[in-house]
C-alpha positions in Angstrom: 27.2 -42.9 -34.5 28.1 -45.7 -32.1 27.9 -48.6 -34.2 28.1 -51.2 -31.2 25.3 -50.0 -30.2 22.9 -49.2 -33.0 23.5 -52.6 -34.6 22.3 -54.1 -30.9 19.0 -51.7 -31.2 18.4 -53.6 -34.6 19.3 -56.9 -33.7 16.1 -56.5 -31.0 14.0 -54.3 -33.1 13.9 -56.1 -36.2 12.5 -59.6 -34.7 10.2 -57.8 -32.7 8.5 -55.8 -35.7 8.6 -59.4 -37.6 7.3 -60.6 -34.4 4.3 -58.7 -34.6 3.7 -58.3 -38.0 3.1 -61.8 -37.8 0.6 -62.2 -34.7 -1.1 -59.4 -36.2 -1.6 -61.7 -39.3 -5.5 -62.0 -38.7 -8.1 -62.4 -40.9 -6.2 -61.2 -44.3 -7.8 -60.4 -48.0 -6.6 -59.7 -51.3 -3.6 -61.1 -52.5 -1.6 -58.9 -50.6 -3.4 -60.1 -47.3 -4.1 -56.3 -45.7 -5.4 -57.0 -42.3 -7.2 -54.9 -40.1 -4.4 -54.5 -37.0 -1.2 -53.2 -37.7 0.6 -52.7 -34.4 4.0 -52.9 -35.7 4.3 -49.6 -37.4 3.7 -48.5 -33.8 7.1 -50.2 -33.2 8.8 -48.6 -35.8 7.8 -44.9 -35.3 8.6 -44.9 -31.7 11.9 -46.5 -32.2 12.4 -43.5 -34.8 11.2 -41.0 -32.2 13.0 -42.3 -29.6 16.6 -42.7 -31.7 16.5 -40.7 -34.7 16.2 -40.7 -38.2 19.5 -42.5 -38.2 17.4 -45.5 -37.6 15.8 -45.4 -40.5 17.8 -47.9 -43.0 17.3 -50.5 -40.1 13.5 -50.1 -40.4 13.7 -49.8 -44.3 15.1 -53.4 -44.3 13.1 -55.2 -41.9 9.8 -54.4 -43.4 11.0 -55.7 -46.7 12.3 -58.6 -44.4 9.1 -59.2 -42.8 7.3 -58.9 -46.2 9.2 -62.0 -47.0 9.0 -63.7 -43.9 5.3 -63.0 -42.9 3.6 -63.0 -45.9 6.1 -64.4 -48.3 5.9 -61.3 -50.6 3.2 -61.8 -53.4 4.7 -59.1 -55.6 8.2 -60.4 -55.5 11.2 -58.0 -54.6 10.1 -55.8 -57.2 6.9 -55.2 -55.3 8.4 -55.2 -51.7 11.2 -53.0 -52.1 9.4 -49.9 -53.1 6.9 -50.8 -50.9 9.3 -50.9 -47.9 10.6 -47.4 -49.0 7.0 -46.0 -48.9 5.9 -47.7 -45.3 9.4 -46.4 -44.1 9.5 -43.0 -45.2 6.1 -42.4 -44.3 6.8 -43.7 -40.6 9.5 -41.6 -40.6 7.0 -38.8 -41.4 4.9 -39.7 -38.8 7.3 -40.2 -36.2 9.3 -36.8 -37.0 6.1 -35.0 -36.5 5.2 -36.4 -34.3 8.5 -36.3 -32.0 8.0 -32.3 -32.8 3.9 -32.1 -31.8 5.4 -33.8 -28.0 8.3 -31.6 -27.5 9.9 -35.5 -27.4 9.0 -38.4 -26.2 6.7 -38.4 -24.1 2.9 -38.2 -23.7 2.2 -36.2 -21.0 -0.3 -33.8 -21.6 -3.3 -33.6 -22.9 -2.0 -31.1 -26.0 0.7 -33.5 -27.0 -2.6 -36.7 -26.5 -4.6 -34.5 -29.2 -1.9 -33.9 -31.3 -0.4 -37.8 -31.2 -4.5 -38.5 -32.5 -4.4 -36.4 -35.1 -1.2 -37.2 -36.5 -2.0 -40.8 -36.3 -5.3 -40.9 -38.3 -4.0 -38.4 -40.4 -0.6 -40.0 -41.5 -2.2 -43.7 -41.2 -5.1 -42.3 -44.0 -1.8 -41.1 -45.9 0.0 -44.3 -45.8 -3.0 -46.1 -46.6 -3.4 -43.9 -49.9 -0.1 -44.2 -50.7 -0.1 -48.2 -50.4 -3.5 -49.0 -52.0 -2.4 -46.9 -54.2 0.9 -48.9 -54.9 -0.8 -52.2 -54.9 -3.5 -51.3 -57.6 -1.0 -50.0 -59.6 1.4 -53.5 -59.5 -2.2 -55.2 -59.7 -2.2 -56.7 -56.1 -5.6 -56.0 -54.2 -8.0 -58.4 -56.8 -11.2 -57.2 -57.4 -11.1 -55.4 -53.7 -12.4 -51.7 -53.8 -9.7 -49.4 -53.4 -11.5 -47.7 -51.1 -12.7 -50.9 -48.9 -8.9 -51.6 -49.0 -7.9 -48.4 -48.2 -10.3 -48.3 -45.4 -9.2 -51.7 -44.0 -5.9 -50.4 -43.9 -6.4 -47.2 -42.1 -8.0 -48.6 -39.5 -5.7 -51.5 -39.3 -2.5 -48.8 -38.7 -4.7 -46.5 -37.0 -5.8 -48.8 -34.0 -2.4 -50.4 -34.0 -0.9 -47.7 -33.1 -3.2 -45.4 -31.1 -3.0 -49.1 -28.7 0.5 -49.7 -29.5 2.7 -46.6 -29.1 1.1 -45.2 -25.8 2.8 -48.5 -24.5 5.8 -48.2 -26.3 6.2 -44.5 -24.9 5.0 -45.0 -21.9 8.0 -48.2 -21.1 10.3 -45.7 -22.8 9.5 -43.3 -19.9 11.4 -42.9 -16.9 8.1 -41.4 -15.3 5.4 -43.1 -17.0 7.7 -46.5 -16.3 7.4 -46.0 -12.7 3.6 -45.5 -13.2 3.3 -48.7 -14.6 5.6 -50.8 -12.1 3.3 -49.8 -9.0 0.1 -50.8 -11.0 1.0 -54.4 -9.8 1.1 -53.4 -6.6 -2.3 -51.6 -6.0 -4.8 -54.6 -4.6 -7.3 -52.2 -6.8 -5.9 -52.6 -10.0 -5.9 -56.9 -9.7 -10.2 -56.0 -9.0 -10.0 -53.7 -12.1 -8.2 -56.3 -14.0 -11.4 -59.1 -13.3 -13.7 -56.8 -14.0 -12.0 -56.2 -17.3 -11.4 -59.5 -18.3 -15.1 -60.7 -16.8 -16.7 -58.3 -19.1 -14.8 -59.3 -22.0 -15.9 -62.6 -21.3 -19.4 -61.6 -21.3 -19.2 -59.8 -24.8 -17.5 -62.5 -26.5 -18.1 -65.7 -25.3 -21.3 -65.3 -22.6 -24.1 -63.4 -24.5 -25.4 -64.1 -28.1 -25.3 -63.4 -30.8 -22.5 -60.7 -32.6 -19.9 -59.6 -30.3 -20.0 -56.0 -31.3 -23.7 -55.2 -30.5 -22.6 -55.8 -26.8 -18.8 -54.2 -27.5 -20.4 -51.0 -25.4 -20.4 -53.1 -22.0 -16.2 -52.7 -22.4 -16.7 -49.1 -21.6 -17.5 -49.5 -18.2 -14.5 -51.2 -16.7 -12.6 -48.7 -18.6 -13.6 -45.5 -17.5 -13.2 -47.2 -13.9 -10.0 -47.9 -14.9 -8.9 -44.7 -16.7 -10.9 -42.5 -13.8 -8.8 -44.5 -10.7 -5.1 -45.8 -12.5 -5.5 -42.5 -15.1 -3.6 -42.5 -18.5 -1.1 -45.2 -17.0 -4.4 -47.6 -16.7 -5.6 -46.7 -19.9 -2.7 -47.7 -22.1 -2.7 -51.4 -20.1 -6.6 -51.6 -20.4 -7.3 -50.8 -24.0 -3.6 -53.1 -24.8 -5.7 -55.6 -23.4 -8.9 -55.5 -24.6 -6.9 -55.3 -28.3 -5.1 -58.4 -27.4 -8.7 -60.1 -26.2 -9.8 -59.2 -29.8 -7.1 -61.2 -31.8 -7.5 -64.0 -29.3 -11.5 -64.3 -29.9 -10.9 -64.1 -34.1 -9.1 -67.0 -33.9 -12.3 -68.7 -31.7 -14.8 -70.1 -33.9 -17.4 -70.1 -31.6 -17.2 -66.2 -31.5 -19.5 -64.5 -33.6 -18.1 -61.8 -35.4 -20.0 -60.3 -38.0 -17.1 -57.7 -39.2 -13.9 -57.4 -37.8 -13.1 -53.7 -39.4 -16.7 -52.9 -37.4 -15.0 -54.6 -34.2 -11.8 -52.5 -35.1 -13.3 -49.4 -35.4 -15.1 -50.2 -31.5 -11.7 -51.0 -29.8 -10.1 -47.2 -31.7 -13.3 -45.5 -30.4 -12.8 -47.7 -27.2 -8.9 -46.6 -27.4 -9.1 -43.0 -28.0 -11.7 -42.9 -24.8 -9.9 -44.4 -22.3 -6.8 -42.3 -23.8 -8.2 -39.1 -23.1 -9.9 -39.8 -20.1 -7.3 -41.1 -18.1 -4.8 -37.8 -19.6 -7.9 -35.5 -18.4 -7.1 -37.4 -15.2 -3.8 -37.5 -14.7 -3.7 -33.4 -15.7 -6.5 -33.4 -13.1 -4.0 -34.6 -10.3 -1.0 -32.2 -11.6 -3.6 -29.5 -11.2 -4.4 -30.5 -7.7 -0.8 -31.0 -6.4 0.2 -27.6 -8.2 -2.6 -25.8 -6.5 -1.2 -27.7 -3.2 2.0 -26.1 -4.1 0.5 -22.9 -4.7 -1.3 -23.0 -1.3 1.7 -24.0 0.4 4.1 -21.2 -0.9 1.2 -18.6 0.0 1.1 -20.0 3.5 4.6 -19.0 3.5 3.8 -15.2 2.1 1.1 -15.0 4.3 2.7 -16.7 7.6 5.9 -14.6 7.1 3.8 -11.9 8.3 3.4 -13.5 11.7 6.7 -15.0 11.9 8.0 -11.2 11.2 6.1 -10.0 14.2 6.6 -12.9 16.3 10.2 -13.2 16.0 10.7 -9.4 16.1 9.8 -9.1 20.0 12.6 -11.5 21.0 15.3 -9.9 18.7 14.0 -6.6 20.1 14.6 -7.6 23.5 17.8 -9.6 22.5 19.7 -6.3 21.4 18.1 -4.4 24.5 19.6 -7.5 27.1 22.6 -7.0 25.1 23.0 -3.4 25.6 22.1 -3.8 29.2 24.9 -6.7 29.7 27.9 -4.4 27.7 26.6 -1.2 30.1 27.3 -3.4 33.5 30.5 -4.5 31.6 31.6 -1.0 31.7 30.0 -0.4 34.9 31.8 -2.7 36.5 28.5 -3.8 37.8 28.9 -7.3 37.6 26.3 -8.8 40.0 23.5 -8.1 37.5 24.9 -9.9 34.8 24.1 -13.4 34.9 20.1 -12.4 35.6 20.6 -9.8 32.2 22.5 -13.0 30.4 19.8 -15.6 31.9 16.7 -13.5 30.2 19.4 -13.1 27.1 19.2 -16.8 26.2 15.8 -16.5 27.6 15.0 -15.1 24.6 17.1 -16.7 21.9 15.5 -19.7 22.7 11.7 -18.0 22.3 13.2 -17.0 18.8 14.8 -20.3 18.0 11.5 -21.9 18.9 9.6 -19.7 16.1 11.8 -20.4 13.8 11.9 -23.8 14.5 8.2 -24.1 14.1 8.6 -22.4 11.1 10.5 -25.2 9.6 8.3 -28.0 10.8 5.3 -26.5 9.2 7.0 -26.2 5.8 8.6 -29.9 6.0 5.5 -31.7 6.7 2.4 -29.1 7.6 2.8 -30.6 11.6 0.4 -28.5 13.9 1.2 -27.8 17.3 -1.9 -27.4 19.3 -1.9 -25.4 22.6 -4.2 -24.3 24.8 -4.8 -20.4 24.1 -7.8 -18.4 26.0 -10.1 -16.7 23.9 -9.5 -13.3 25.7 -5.5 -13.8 24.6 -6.8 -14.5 21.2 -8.6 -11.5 20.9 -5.5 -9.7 22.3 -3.5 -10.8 19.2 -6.2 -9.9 17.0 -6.4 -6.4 18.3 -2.8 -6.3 18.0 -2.9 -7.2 14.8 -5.4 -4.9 13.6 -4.0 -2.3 15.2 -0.6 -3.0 13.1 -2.6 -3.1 9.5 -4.3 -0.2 10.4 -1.7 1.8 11.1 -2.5 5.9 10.8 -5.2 5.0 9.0 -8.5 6.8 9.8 -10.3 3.6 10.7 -11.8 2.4 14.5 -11.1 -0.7 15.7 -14.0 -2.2 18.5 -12.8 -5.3 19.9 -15.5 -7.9 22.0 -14.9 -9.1 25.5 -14.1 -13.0 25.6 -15.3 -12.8 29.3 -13.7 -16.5 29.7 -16.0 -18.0 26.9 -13.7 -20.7 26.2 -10.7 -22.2 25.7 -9.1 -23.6 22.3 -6.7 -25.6 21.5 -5.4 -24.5 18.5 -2.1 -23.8 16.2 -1.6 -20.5 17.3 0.7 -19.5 14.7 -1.7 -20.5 11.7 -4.6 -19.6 13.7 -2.9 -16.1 13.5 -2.6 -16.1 10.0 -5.9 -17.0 9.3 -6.9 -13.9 11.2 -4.6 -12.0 9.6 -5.7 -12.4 6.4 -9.0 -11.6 7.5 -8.9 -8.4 9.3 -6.4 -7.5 6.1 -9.4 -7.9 3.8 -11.4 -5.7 6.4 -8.9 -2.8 6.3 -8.3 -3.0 2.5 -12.1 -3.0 1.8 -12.6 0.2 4.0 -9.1 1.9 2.5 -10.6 0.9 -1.3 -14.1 2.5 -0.2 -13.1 6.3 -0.7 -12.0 8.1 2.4 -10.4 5.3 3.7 -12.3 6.0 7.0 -15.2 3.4 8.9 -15.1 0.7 11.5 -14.0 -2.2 12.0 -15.7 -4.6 15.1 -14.2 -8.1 15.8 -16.0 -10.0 18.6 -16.6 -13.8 19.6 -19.9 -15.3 20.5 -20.2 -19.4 21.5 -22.2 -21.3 18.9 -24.1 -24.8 19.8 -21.7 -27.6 19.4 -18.6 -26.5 21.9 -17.7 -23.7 19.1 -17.1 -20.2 19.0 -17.4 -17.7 16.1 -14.5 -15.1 15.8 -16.4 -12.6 13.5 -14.7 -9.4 11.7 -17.5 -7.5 10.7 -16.1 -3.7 8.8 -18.8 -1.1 7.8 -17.4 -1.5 3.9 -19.4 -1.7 1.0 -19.5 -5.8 1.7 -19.2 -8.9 -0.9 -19.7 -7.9 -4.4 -22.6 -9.9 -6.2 -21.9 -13.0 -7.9 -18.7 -13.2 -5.7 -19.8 -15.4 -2.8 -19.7 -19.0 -4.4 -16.0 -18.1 -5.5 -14.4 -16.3 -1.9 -13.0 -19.7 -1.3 -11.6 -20.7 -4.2 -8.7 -20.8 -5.5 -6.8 -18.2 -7.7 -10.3 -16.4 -7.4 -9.6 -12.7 -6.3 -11.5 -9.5 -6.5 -8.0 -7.4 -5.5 -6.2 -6.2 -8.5 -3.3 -7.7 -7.4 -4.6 -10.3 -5.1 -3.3 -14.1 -6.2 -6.6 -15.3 -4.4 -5.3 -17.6 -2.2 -5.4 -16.0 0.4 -9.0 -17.3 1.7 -8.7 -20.9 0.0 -5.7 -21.0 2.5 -7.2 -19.8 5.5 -10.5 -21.9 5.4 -8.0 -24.8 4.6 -6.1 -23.8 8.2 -9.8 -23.4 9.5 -10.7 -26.7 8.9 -7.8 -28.7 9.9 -8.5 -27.4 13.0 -12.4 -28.9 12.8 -13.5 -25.8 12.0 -14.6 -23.5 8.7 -15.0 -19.9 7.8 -18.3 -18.6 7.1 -19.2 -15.4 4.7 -22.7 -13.5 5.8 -24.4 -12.3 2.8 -25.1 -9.0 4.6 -24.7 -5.5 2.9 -21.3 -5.0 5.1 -17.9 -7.4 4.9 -18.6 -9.9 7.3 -16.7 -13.1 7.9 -17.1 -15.5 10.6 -13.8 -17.9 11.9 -15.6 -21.0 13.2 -13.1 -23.2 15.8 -14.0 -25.7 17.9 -13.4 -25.3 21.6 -14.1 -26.5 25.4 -16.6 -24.4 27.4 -15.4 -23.2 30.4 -18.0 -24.7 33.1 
């Protein structure tokens, strides 16, 4: 153990635990003063989750310190030292199980969120047992029910630390840290924090009458909160509203009919907001893995072109080569530069693939060119006529007859079609024989487009399969990752464009790009 070190961690954990023992020192009954907000157990279990067990004598000693200090310990030390041990042990409980329901220290997911719940109402119901329990038998609740008591202190712990220990966690996290420091720095946050603190306003001090009948009004700010800042928002919004509460108790203006009633609001309140802006933030992990998904099939699916592509020059490149060491040996030396010239020619052709290659996988940068549509359909036929292969299938390609001209990627643009005519082959090969047709054509459409349409004679769409073709990870190949189409109307539509399915009997799909018309 470095003791340098954990006797510093003490030194700033124990005044902070007294610290908010005592500002949680609201509205107290029985002799033993239970109140109904406990935040400073949340202090104690994440310093235990965060540093060990080894921390627990330090905790064991400032709760009996604080019993002393805060509420000058009714029972004596007879009374506080047992009743240290309990509240110790058991947040040592809690924060063990819970350090081992998070896989750590951090709450990140929504798993570990539903797990941190139940183990919180669970072990605070357990400690309040336990403690009531203890007090009844040293004589120290009054006449109080024990189960009024108990219930007071249950939700006391409970919504101390669902509010508490997201934020402790959450500072504690390199990641979630980070989260919180750019809050300030979002213009729409500082809106979010007016609304929040206007509605408050409104609930406790600008309508009539109790202050929990119009509690509900809080929920609004808080789902725009939790919905827009997700679960780093939530644990700031619902800290607040808590710390609103304790300020307005202390108001006497305030009406407040029952404070365990206004308790139980701000958990429900708490646990809301919580899972809301966890749902969120899984939400966004969702969407950038599926962005990462995409990205890494772009580069399945464009290594297919680049293969092609790049194969012509390297063809060539060995073939200049060959030409350049027979001229060597010749002696036939007058040809040489011209051989060398169309040598580097080419290297540059294939460096320039490659070197689009890279750009597209840095940053996803297009490079638009003007490409004819009868050259387009001349890479399409080409291919098709490469995924075919001996394959007993007839390929019919249209005329462009000058349509139009587009300015397009023609790299991705490739890919898209591609992936298309593969779907048109692999749908005729899975239909039997492996025989049929396959007709890709282009026809103008109103609005300065054309549609590049690959129609097969295949069995077509399968029901119920149209409203997912284009989503993700939804495939109706065995093997397929189905991301092949999200990808490609992705591409499409960068471009200003879309793909279109036809709900004929036969596989249809139509590649819709914009273009100029040729007057």
């Amino acid at each position: 153990m470095n003791v340098p070190r954990y006797l510093r961690d003490a030194a700033l954990f124990a005044p902070c635990y007294v610290a908010l023992d005592w500002a949680s020192y609201i509205d107290p009954i029985g002799l033993f003063n239970i109140t109904p907000w406990n935040p400073q157990p949340a202090l104690a279990i994440v310093w235990l989750i965060l540093g060990g067990l080894g921390n627990l004598p330090a905790v064991l000693a400032t709760i009996v310190a604080s019993e002393f200090i805060v509420r000058e310990a009714p029972g004596g030390l007879a009374v506080a030292l047992p009743m240290g041990l309990l509240l110790g042990s058991c947040y040592a409980l809690m924060s063990w199980s819970l350090r081992r329901s998070m896989h750590g220290a951090a709450l990140r997911t929504l798993p570990q969120l539903t797990a941190f719940t139940g183990i919180v109402f669970a072990g605070a119901a357990l400690i309040s047992a336990l403690f009531i329990g203890l007090l009844r038998q040293s004589g120290m609740i009054g006449e109080l029910p024990f189960f009024d008591a108990w219930l007071r202190f249950w939700i006391g712990d409970a919504v101390g630390i669902l509010v508490t220990a997201p934020l402790l966690l959450a500072a504690a996290d390199p990641r979630r840290r980070s989260g919180l420091a750019a809050l300030p720095r979002r213009p729409e946050a500082w809106l979010q924090l007016f609304a929040l603190c206007s509605t408050m306003w409104l609930v406790f001090k600008g309508l009539t009458g109790d202050s929990a009948t119009h509690f509900y009004l809080l929920f609004l700010p808080l789902i725009w909160i939790a919905i827009r800042s997700g679960m780093n928002g939530a644990i700031v919004a619902t800290a607040i509203v808590q710390l609103g509460v304790v300020f307005v108790i202390h108001d006497d203006a305030v009406t407040i009919s029952s404070l365990v009633e206004l308790q139980t609001l701000v958990a429900t309140l708490t646990l809301t907001g919580l899972f809301l802006g966890m749902m969120v933030d899984e939400r966004e992990r969702a969407e950038e893995s599926l962005r990462q998904s995409l990205r890494l099939a772009a580069a399945g699916e464009m290594a297919g072109a680049i293969a092609h592509e790049i194969n012509q020059p390297l063809t060539a490149l060995a073939n200049y080569g060959q030409s350049a060491r027979m001229l060597i040996d010749r002696g036939n030396a007058a040809q040489l530069p011209e051989v060398l010239d169309k040598l580097l020619g080419e290297t540059e052709r294939a460096a320039g693939i490659v070197r689009r290659l890279r750009d597209f996988f840095r940053s996803g940068n297009t490079r638009l060119e003007t490409v004819p549509v009868d050259e387009l359909l001349a890479t399409a036929q080409r291919i098709a006529s490469q995924l075919i292969g001996e394959r007993p299938i007839r390929l019919d390609i249209g005329q462009g007859n000058d349509l139009s001209v587009l300015h397009i990627d023609r790299l991705q643009i490739e890919v898209v079609m591609r992936n298309l005519i593969a779907n048109a082959v692999e749908a005729l090969s899975a239909s039997g024989d492996g025989s049929g047709k396959i007709r890709i054509a282009v026809q103008p459409r109103s609005g300065q487009r054309i549609a590049l349409t690959v129609l097969d004679s295949g069995p077509g769409i399968a029901p119920g399969q149209h409203d997912r073709l284009f989503k993700p990870f939804s495939s109706g190949k065995p093997s397929g990752m189905g991301l092949g189409l999200a990808m490609s109307l992705a591409i499409a539509e960068a471009h200003g464009g879309s793909i279109e399915a036809s709900h004929s009997g036969r596989g249809e799909f139509r590649l819709i790009l914009p273009c100029q018309q040729n007057n």
